[in-house]
N, CA, C and O of each residue as an XYZ file, in Angstrom:
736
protein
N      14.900    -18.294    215.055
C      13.974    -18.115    213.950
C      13.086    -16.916    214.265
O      12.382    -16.878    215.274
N      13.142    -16.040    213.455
C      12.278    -14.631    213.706
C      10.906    -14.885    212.649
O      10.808    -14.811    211.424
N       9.843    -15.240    213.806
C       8.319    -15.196    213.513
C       7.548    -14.269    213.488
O       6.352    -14.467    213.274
N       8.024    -13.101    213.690
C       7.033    -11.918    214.100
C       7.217    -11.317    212.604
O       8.214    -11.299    211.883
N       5.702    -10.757    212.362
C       4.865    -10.646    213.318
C       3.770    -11.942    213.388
O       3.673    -12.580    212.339
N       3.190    -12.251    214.184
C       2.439    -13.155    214.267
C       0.965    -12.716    215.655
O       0.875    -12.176    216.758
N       0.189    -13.307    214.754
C      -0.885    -13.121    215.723
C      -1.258    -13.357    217.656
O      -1.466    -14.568    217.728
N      -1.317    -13.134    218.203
C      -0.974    -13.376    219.618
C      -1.373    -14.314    220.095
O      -0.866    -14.791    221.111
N      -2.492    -14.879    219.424
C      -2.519    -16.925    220.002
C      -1.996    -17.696    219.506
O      -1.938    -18.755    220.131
N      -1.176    -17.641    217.848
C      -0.528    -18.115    217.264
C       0.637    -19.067    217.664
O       0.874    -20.086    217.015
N       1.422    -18.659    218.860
C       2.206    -19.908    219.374
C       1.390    -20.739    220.531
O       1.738    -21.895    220.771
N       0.555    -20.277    221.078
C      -0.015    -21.258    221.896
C      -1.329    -22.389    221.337
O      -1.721    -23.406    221.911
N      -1.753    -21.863    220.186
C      -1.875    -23.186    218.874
C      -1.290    -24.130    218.202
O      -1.725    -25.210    217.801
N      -0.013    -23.516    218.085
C       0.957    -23.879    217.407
C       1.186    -25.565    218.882
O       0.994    -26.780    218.835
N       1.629    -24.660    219.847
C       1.868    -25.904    221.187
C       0.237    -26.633    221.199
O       0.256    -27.667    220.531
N      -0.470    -26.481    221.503
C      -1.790    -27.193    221.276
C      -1.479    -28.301    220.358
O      -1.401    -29.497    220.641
N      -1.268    -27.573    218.903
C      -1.750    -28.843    218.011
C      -0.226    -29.781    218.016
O      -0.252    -30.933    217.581
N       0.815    -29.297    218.440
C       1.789    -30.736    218.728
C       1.351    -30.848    219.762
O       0.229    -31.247    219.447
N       1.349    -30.817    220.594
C       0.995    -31.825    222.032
C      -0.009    -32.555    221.406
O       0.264    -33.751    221.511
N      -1.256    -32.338    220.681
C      -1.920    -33.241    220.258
C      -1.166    -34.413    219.213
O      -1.357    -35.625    219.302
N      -0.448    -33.873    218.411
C       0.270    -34.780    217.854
C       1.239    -35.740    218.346
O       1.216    -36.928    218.025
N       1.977    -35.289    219.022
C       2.471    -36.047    220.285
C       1.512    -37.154    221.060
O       1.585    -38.333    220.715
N       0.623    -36.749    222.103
C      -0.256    -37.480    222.232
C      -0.821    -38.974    220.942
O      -0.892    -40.201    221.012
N      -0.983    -38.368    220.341
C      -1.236    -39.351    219.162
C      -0.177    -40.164    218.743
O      -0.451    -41.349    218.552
N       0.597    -39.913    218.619
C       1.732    -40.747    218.389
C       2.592    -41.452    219.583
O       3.406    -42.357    219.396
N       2.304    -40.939    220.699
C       2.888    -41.862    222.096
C       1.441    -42.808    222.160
O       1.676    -43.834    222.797
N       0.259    -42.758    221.759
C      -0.829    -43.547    221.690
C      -0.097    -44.825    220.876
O       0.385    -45.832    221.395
N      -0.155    -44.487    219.443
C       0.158    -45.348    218.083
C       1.794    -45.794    218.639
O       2.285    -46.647    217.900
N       2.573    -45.432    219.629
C       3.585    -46.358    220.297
C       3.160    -47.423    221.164
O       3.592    -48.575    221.118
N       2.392    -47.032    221.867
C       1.857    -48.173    223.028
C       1.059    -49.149    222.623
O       1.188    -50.277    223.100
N       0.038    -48.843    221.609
C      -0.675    -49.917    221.215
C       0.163    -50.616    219.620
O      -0.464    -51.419    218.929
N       1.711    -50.134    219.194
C       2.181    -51.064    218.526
C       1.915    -50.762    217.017
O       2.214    -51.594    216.161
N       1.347    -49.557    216.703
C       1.362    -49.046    215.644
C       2.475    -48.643    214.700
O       2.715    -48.775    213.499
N       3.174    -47.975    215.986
C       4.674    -47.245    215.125
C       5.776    -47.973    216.248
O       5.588    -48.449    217.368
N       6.810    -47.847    215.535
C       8.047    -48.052    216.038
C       8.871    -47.176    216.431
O       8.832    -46.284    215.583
N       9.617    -46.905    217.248
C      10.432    -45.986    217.877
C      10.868    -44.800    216.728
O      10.583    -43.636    217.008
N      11.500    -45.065    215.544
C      12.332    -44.561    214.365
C      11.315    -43.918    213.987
O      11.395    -42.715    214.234
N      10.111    -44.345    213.332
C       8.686    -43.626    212.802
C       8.326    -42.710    213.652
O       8.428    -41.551    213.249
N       7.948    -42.874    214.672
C       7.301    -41.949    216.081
C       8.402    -40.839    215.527
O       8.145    -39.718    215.088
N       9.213    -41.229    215.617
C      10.928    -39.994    215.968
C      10.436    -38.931    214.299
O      10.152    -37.748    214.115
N      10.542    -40.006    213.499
C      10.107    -39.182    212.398
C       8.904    -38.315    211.583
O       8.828    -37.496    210.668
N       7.820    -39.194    212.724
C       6.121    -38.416    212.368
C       6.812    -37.116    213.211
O       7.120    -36.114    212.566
N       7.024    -37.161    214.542
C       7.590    -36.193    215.171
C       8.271    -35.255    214.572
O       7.772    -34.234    215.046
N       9.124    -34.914    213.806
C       9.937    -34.001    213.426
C       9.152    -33.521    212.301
O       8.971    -32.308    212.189
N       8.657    -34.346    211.442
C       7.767    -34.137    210.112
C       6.884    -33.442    210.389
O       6.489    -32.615    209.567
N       6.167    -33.592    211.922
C       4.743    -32.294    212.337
C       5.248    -31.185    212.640
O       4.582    -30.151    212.579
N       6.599    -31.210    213.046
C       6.686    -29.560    214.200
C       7.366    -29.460    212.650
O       6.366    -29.475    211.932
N       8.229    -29.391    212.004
C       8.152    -28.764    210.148
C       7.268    -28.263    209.805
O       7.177    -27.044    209.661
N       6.255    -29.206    209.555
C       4.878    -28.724    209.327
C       3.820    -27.554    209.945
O       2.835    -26.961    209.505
N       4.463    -27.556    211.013
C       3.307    -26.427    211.896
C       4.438    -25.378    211.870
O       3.991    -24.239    212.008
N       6.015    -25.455    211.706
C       6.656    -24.073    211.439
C       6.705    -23.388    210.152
O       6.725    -22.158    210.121
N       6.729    -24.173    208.963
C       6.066    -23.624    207.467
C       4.824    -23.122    207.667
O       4.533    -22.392    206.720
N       4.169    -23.172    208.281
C       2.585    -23.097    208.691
C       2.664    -21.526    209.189
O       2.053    -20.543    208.769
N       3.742    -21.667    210.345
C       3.880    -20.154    211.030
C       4.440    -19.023    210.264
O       4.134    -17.843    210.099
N       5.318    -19.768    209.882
C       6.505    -18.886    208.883
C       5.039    -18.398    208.033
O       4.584    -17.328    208.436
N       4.303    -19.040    206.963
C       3.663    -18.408    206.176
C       2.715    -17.532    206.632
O       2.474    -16.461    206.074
N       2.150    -17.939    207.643
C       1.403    -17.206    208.520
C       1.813    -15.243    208.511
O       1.468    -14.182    207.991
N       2.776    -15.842    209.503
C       3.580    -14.091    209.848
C       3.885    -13.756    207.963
O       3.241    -12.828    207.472
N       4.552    -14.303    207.338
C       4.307    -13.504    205.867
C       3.181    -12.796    205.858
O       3.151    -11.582    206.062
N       2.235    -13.473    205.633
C       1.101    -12.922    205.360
C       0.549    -11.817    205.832
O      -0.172    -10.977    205.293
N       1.133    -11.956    207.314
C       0.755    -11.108    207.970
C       1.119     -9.549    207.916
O       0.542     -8.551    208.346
N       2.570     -9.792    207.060
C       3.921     -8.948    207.384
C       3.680     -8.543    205.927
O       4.336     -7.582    205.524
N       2.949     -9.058    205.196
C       2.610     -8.578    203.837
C       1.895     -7.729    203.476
O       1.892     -7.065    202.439
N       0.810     -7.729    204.941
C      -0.154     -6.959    204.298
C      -0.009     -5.717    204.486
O       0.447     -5.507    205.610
N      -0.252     -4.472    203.693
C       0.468     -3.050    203.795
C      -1.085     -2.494    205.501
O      -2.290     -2.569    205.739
N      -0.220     -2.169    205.912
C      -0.695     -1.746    207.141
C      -2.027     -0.552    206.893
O      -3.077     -0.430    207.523
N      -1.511      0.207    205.761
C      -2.643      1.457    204.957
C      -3.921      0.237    204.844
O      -4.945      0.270    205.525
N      -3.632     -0.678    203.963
C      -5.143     -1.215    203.373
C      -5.597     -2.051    205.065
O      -6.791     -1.850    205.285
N      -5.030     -2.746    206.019
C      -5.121     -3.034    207.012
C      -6.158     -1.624    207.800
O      -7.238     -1.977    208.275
N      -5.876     -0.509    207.871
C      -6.568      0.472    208.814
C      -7.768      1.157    208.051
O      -8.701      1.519    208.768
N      -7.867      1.375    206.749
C      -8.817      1.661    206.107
C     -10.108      0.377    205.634
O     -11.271      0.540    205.267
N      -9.507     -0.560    205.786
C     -10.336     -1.930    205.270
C     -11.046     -1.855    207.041
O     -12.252     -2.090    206.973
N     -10.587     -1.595    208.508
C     -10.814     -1.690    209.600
C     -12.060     -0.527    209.741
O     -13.150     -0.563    210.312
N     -11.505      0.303    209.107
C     -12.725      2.248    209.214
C     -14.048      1.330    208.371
O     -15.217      1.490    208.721
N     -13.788      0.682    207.603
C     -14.648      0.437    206.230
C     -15.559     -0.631    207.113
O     -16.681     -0.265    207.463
N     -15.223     -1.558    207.368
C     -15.831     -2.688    208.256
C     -16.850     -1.947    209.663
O     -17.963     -2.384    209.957
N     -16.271     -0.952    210.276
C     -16.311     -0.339    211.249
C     -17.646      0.408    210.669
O     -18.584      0.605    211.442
N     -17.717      0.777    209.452
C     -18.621      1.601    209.082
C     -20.238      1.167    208.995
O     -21.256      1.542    209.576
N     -19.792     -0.272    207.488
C     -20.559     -1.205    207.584
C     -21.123     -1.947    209.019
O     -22.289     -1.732    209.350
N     -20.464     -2.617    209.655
C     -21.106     -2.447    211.151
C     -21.937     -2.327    212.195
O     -22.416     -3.183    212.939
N     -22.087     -0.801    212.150
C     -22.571      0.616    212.703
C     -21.868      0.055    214.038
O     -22.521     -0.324    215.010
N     -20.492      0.046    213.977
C     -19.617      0.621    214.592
C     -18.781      1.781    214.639
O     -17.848      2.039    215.400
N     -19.439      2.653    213.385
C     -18.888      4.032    213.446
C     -19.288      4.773    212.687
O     -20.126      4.172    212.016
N     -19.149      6.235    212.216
C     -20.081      6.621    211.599
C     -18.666      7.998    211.052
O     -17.485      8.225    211.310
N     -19.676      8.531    210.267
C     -18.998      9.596    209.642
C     -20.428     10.798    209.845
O     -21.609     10.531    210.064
N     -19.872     11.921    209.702
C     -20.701     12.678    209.294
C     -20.691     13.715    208.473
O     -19.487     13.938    208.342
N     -21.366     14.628    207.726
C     -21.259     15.193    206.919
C     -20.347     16.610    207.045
O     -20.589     17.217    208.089
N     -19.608     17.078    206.402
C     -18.634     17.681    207.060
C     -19.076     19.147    207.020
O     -18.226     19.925    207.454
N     -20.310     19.734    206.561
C     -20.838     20.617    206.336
C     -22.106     21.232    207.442
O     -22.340     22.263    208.072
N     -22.800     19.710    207.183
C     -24.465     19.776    208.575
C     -24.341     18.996    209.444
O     -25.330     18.904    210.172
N     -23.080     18.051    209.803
C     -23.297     17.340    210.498
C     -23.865     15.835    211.367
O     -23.890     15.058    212.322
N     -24.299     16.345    209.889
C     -25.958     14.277    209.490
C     -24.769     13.422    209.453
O     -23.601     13.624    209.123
N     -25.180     12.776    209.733
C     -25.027     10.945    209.116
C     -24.761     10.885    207.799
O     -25.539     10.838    206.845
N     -23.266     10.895    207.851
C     -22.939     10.670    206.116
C     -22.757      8.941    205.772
O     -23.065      8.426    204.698
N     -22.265      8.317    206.793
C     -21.834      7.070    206.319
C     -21.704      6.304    208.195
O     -21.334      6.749    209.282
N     -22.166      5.172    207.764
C     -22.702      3.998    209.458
C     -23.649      4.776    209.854
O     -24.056      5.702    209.153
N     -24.129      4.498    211.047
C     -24.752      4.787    212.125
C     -24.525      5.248    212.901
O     -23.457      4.969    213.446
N     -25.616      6.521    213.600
C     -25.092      7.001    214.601
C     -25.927      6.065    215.815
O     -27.123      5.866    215.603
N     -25.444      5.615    216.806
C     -26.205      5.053    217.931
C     -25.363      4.854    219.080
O     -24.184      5.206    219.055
N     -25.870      4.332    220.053
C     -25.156      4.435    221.204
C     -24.088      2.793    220.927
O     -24.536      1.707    220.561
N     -22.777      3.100    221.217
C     -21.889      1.893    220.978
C     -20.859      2.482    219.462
O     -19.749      2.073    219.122
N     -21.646      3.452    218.859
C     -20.678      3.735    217.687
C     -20.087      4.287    217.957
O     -20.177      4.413    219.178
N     -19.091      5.051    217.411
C     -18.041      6.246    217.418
C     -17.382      6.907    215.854
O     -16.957      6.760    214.708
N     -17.668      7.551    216.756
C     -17.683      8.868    215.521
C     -15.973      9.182    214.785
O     -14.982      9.703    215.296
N     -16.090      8.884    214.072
C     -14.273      9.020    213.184
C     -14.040     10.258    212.763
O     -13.013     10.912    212.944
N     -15.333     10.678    212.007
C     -14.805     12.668    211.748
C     -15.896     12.633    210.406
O     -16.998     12.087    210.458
N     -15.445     13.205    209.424
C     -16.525     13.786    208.140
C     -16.354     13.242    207.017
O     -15.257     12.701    206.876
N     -17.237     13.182    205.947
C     -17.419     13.524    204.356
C     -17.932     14.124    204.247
O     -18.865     14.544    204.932
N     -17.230     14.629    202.649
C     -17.955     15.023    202.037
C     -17.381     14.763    200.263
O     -16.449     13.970    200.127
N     -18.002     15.487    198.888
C     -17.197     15.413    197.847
C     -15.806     15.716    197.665
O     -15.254     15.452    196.597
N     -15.231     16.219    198.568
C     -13.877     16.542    198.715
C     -12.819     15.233    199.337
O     -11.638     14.990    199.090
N     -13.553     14.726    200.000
C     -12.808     13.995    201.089
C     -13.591     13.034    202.440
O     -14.753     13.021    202.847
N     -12.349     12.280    202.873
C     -13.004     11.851    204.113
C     -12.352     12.820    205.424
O     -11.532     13.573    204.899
N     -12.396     13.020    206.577
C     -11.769     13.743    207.142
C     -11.935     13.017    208.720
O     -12.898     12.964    209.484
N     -10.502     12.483    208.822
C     -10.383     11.399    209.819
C      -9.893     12.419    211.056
O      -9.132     13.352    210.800
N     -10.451     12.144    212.606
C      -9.785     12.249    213.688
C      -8.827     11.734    213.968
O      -9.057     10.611    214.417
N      -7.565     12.037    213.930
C      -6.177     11.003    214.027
C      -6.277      9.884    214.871
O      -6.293      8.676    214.635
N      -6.351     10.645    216.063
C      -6.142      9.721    217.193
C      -7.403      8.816    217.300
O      -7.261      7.618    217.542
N      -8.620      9.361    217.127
C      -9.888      8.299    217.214
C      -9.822      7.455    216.614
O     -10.049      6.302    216.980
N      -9.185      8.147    214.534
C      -9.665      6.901    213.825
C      -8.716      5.850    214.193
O      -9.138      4.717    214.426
N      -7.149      6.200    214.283
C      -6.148      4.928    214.485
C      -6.791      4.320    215.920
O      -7.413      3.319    215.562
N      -6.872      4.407    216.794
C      -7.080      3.589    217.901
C      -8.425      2.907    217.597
O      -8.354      1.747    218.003
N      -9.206      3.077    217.237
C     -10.699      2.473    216.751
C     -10.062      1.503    215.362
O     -10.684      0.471    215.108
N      -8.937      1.822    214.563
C      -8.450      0.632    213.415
C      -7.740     -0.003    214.392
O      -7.437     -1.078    213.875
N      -7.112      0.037    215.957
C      -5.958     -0.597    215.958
C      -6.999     -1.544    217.120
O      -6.625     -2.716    217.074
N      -8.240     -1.352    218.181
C      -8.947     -2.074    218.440
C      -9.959     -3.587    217.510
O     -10.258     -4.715    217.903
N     -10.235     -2.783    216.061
C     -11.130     -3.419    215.790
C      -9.762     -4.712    215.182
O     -10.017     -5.905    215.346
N      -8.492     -4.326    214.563
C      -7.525     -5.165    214.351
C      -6.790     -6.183    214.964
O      -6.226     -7.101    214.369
N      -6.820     -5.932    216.576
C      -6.905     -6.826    217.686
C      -6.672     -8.444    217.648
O      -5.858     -9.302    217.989
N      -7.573     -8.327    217.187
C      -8.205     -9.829    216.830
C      -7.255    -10.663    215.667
O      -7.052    -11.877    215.680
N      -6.689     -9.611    214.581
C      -5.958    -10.204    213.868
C      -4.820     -9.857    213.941
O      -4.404     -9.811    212.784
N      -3.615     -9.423    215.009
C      -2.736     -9.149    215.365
C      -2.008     -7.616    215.280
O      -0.862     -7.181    215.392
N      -3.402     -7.040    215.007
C      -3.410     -5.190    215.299
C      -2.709     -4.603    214.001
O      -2.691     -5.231    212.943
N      -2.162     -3.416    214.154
C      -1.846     -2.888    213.466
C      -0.093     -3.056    212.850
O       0.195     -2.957    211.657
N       0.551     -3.225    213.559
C       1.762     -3.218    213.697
C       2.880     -1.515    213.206
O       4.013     -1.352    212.753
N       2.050     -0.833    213.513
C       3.242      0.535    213.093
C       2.299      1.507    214.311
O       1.373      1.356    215.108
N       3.161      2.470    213.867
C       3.312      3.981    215.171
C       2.019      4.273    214.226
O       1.727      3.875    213.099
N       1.133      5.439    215.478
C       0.337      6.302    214.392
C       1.058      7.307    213.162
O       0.651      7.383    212.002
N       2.349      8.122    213.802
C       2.923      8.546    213.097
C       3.411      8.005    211.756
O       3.536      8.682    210.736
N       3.679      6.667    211.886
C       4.010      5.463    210.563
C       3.032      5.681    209.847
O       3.283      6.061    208.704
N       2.159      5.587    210.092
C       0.689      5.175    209.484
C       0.541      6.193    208.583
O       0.481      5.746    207.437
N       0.449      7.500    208.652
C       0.218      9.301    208.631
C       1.347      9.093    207.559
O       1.310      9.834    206.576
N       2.254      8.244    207.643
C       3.810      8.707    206.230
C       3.090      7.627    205.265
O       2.931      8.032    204.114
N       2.553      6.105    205.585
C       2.634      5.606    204.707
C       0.853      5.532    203.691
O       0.539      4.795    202.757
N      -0.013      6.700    204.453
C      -0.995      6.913    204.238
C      -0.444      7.920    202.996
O      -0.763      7.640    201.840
N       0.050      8.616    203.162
C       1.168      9.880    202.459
C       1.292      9.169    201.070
O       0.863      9.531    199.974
N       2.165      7.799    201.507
C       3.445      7.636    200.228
C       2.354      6.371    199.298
O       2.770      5.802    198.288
N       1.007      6.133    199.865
C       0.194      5.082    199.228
C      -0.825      6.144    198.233
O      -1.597      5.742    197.362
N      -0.631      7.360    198.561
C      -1.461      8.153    197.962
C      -2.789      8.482    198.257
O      -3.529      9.202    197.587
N      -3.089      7.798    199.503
C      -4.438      8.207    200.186
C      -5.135      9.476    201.352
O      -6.264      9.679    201.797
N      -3.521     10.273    201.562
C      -3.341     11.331    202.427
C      -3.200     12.822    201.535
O      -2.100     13.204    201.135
N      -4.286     13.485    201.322
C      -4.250     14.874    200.935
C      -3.984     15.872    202.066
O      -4.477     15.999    203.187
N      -2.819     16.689    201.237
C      -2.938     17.786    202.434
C      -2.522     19.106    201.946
O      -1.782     19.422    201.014
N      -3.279     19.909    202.935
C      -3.196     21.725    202.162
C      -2.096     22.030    201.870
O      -1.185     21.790    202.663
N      -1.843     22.654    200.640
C      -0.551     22.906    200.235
C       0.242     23.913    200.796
O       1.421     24.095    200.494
N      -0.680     24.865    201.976
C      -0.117     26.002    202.499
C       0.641     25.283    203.894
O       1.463     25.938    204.535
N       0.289     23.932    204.269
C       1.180     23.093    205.286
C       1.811     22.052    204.944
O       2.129     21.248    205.820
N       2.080     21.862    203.848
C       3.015     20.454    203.329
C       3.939     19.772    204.290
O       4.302     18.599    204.208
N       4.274     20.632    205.201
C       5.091     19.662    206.073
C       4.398     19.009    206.906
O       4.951     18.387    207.812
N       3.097     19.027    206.760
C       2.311     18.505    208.489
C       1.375     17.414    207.544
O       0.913     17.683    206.435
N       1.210     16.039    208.319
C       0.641     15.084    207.874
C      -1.234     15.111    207.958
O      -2.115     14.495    207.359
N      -1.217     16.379    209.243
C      -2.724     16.273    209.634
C      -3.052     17.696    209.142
O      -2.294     18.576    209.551
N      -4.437     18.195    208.025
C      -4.578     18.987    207.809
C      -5.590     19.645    208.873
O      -6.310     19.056    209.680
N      -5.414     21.347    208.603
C      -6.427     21.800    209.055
C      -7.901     22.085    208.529
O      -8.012     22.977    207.687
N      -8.808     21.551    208.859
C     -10.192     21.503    207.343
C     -11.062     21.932    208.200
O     -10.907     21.461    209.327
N     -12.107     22.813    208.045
C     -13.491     23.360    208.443
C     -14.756     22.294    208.495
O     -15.396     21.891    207.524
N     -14.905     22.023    209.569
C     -15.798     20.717    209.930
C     -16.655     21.098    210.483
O     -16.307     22.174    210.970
N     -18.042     20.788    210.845
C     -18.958     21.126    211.461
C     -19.165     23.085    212.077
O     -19.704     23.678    213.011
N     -18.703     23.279    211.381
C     -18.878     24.894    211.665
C     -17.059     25.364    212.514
O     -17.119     26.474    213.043
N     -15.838     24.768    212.633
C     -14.701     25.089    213.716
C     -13.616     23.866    212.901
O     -13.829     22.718    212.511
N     -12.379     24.764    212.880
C     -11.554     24.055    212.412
C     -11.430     22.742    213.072
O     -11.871     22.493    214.194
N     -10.676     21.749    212.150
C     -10.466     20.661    213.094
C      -9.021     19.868    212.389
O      -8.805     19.814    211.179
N      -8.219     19.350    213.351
C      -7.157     18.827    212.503
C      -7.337     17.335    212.126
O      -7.518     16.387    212.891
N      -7.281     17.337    211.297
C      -7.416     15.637    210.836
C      -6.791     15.725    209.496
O      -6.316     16.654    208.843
N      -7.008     13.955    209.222
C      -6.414     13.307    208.204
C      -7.105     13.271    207.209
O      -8.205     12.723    207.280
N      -6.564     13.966    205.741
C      -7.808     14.356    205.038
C      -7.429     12.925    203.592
O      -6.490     12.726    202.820
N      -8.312     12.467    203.779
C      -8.129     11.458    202.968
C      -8.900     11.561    201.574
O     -10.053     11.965    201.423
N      -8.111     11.156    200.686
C      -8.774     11.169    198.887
C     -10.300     10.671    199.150
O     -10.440      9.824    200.032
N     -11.691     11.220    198.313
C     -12.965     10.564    198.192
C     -13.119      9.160    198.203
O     -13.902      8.483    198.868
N     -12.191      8.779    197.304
C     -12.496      7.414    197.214
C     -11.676      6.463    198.248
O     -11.732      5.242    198.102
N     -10.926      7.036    199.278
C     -10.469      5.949    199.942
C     -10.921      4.398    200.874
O     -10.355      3.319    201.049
N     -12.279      5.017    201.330
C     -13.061      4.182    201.960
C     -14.116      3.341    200.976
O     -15.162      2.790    201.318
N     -13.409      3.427    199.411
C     -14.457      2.367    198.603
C     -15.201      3.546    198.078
O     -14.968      4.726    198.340
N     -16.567      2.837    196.933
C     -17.439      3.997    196.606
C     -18.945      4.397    197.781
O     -19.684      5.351    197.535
């Protein structure tokens, strides 16, 4: 049975809550509750139950488009003041906080957001952790940022996923994302 993807404590819950069920039901044997045939059948009826459970689980998981997964992560990250943006012109504080513990993703401005590749994916694929990460290459990410319509790029490099954009006074290569990608 192919479960993946699934979250990384996900089978050792999964064993938790039958052994508890188990437990419970070698209890309700000894003190005369259930009968051998029942036990056999609460038994099979729970581990069903906790594999529909998984199965839907990893759907869900496997559903969710990995784009809204890393931008919903920048967005959270922002709110936070786990990270910050800055203005892609002076440099201020366009969006989070700047303080010690944040990290800096790259710029706005009316044009765009303008992501550090490598900072912003590893800062979406940390803060995602928790819910079983990202699941694709950065390079994945960069095509399906592309084909979701949230990846602008200079038309004089169409073949390259990371543009070159004028940031803080010195080119910089990043991921130049539509205004509205990170919400209003």
């Amino acid at each position: 049975m192919d479960l993946a993807p699934l979250h990384t404590r996900l089978p050792e819950t999964v064993a938790h809550l039958f052994l508890g069920l188990e437990v419970g039901i070698e209890f309700a044997l000894r003190v005369g509750s259930l009968d051998e045939a029942s036990a056999t059948h609460h038994l099979k009826t729970g581990w069903e139950a906790l594999l529909g459970l998984v199965r839907a689980h990893g759907k869900m998981i496997g559903d969710e488009r990995p784009t809204q997964a890393f931008l919903e992560a920048i967005i959270e990250g922002l709110a936070a003041d786990k990270a910050w943006l800055a203005h892609r012109q002076t440099g201020e504080v366009a969006a989070g906080v700047q303080e010690i513990g944040s990290e800096k993703l790259g710029w706005s401005d009316a044009e765009g957001i303008y992501l550090l590749p490598v900072t912003a994916f590893n800062f979406a694929a940390r803060q995602l952790s928790q819910r079983g990460g990202l699941h694709v290459s950065e390079r994945a990410l960069r095509q399906m940022l592309r084909d979701d319509g949230y990846l602008l790029r200079d038309p004089s490099e169409l073949n390259r996923l990371a543009s070159k954009r004028w940031c803080e006074g010195k080119t910089q290569r990043v991921l130049w994302l539509t205004p509205g990608a990170l919400g209003d």
